[in-house]
C-alpha positions as CSV (number, residue, x, y, z in Angstrom):
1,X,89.3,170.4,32.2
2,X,85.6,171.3,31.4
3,X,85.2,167.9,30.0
4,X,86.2,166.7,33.6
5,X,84.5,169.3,35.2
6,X,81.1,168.8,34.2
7,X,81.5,164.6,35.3
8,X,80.8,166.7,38.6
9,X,77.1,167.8,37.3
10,X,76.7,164.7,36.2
11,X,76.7,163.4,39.4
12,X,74.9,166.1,40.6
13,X,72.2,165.1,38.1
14,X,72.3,161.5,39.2
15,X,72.2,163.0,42.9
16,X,68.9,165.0,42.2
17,X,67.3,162.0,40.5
18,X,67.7,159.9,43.7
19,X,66.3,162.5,45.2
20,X,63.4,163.1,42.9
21,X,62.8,159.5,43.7
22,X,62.5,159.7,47.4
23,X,59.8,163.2,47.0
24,X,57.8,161.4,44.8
25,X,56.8,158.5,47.2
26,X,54.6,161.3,48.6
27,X,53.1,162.5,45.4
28,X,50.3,161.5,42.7
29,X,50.8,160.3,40.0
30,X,50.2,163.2,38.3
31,X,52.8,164.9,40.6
32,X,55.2,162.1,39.8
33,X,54.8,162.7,36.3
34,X,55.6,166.5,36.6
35,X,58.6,166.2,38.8
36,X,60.4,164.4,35.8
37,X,58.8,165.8,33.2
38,X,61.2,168.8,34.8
39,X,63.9,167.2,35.4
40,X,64.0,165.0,31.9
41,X,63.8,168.8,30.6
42,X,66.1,170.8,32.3
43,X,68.7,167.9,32.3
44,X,68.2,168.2,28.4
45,X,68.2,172.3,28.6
46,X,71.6,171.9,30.8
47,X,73.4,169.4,28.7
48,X,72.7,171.6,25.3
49,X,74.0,174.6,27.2
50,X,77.4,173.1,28.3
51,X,77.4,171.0,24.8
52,X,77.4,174.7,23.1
53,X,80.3,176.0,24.9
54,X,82.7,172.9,25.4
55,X,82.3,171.6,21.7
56,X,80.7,174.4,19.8
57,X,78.4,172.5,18.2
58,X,76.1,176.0,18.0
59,X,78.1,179.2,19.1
60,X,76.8,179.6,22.3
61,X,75.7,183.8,21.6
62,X,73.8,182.4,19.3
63,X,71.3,180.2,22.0
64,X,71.5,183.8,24.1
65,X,70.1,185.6,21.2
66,X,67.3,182.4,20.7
67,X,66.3,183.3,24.9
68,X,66.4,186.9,24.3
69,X,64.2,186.5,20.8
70,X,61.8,184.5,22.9
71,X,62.3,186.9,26.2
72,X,60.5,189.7,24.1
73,X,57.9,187.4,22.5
74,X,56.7,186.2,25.9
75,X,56.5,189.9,27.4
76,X,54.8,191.0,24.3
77,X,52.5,188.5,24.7
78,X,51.5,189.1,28.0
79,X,50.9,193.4,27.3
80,X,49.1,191.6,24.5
81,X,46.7,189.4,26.8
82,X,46.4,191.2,30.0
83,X,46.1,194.6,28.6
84,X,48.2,195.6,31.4
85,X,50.4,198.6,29.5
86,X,52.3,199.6,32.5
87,X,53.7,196.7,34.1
88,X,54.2,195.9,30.3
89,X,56.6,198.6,29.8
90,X,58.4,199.2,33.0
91,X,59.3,195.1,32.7
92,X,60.4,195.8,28.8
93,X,62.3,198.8,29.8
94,X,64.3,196.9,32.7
95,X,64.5,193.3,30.9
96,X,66.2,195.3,27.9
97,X,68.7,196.4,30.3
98,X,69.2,192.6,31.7
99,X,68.8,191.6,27.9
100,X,72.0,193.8,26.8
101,X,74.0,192.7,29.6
102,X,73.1,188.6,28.8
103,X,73.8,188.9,25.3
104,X,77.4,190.2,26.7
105,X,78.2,187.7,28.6
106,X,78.2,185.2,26.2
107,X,81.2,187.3,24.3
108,X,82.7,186.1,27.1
109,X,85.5,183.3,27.5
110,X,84.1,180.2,27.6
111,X,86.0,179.1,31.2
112,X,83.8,181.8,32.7
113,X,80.8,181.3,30.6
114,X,81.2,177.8,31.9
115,X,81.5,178.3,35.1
116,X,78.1,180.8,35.3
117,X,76.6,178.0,34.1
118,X,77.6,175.1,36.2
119,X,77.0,177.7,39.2
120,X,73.6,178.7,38.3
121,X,72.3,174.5,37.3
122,X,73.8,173.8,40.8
123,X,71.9,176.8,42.4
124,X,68.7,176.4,40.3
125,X,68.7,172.1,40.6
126,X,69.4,172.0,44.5
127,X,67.2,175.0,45.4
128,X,64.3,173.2,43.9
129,X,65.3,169.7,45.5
130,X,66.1,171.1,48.5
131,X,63.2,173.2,49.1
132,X,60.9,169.6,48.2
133,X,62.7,167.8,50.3
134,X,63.0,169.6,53.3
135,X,61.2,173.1,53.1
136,X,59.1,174.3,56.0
137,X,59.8,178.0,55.7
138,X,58.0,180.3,53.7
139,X,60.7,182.6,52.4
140,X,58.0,185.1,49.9
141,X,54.9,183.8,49.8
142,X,53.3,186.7,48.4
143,X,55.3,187.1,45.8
144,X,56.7,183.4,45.3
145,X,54.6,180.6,47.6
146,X,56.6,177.6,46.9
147,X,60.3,179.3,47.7
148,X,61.3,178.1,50.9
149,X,64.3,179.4,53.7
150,X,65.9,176.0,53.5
151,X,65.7,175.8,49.2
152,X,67.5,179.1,49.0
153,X,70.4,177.6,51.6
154,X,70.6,174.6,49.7
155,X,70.8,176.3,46.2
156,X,73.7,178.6,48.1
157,X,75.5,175.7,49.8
158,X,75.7,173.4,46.2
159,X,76.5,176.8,44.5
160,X,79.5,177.6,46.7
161,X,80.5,174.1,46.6
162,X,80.7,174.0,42.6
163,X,82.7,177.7,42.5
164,X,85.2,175.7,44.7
165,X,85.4,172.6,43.0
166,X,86.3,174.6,39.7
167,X,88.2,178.0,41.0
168,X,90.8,176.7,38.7
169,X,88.9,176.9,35.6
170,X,87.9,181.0,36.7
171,X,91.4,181.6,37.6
172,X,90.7,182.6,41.0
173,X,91.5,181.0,44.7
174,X,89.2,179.0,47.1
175,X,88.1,182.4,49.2
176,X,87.7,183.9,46.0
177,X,85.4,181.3,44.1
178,X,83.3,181.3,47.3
179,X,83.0,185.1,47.1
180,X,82.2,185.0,43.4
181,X,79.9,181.9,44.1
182,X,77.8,183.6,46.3
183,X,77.3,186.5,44.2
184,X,76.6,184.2,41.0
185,X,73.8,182.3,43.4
186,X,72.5,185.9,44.7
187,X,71.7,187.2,41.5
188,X,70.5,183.8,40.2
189,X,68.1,184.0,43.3
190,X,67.0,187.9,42.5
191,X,66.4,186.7,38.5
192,X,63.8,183.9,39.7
193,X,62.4,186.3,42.2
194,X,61.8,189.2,39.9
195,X,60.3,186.8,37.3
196,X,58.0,185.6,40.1
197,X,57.5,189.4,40.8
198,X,56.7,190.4,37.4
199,X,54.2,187.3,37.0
200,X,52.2,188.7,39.7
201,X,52.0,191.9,38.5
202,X,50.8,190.9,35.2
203,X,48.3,188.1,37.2
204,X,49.7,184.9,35.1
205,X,51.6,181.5,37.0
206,X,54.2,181.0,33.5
207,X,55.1,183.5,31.0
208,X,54.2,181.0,28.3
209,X,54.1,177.3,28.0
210,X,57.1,177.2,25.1
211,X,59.1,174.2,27.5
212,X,57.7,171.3,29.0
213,X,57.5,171.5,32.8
214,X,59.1,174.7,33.3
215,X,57.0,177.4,31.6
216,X,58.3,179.8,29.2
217,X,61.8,180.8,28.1
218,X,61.7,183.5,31.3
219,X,60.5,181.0,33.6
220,X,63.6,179.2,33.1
221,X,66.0,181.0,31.9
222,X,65.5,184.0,34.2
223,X,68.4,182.9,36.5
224,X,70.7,182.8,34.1
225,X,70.1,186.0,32.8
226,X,70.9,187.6,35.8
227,X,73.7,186.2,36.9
228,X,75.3,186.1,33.5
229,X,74.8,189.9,33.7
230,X,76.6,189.7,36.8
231,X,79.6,187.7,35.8
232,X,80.0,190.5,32.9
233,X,80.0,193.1,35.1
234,X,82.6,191.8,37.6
235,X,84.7,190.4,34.5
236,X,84.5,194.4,33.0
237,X,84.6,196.5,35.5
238,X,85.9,194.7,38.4
């Protein structure tokens, strides 16, 4: 079933390319450049991810333990650059919390490990898109400028649709996957805002420049985290 399942992010992926296409008619060069630099990466990031949990070709804890490693080296870094101590260790102290919680969800089965991360790609890729394509609406511009009302409804709207499509896989019902979807897509959007947050206080735009287009391993992976903690949570204690 996952094998079938994830034909529907590939034509999500083919979707966002076409649409990729049509905001770059309006961009530089430069811009063009960037826009699939990003997508070329995440659509590599994405396929390794699913790759590690439907064939095992690397236990999938193991790539969790790889963003956490990396997680600490990029908050280190930035105490280490800014000099900013307290920021430093308040954001240590909490992202050890988040780390804990991560690392626990990939212990997890993989039919719910798989469908965090079909949920959160959908929510991450259409947010993005969306808010290019059609964003007027500042939604935090103090704290993240380029997040718009209308990206957040479309990362929501493609989020929910993908809980649906696979409730099967999650053993749950269609009112149920749209419950659990929304959740997933709410604490994807509170991981990207809290990195954006945290970025801020410590005055940077990336917490490193480790992947190509995206940043560091926070800058994209922060999503995940979060609602990967979430799904743990509601699998444990729910």
């Amino acid at each position: 079933m996952e094998k079938a399942l994830y034909l529907v992010l590939v034509v999500y992926f083919l979707f966002g390319a076409f649409v990729i296409r049509i905001i770059n008619k309006k961009k530089t060069k430069a811009e063009q450049n960037q826009n699939w630099l990003k997508y070329f990466t995440y659509l590599f990031i994405v396929n390794g991810l699913f790759a590690a949990v439907i064939f095992k070709i690397i236990y999938f804890h193991y790539i969790c333990l790889a963003i956490i490693v990396f997680g600490y080296y990029e908050i280190f870094r930035l105490i280490y650059i800014t000099r900013r101590t307290g920021i430093g260790i308040a954001t240590l102290i909490i992202a050890s919390v988040g780390f804990y919680l991560f690392f626990r969800f990939s212990t997890l089965d993989k039919d719910h490990i798989f469908f965090v991360l079909a949920l959160v790609s959908a929510f991450d890729a259409f947010s993005q898109l969306t808010g290019q394509f059609l964003g007027k609406r500042k939604l935090l511009p103090i704290i993240s400028p380029n997040k718009t009302t209308e990206g957040l409804m479309g990362g929501y709207l493609f989020s929910m649709l993908t809980a649906v499509l696979m409730h099967d896989l999650a053993g749950l019902n269609g009112y149920q996957a749209i419950l659990l979807g929304f959740g997933i897509a709410t604490f994807a959007f509170l991981g990207d805002v809290s990195a954006s947050f945290v970025k801020r206080k410590f005055g940077v735009k990336d917490f490193s420049a480790l992947i190509p287009g995206h940043g560091g391993f926070l800058d994209r992976f922060d999503s995940l985290i979060f609602a990967g903690s979430f799904m743990y949570l509601i699998i444990n204690y729910l």
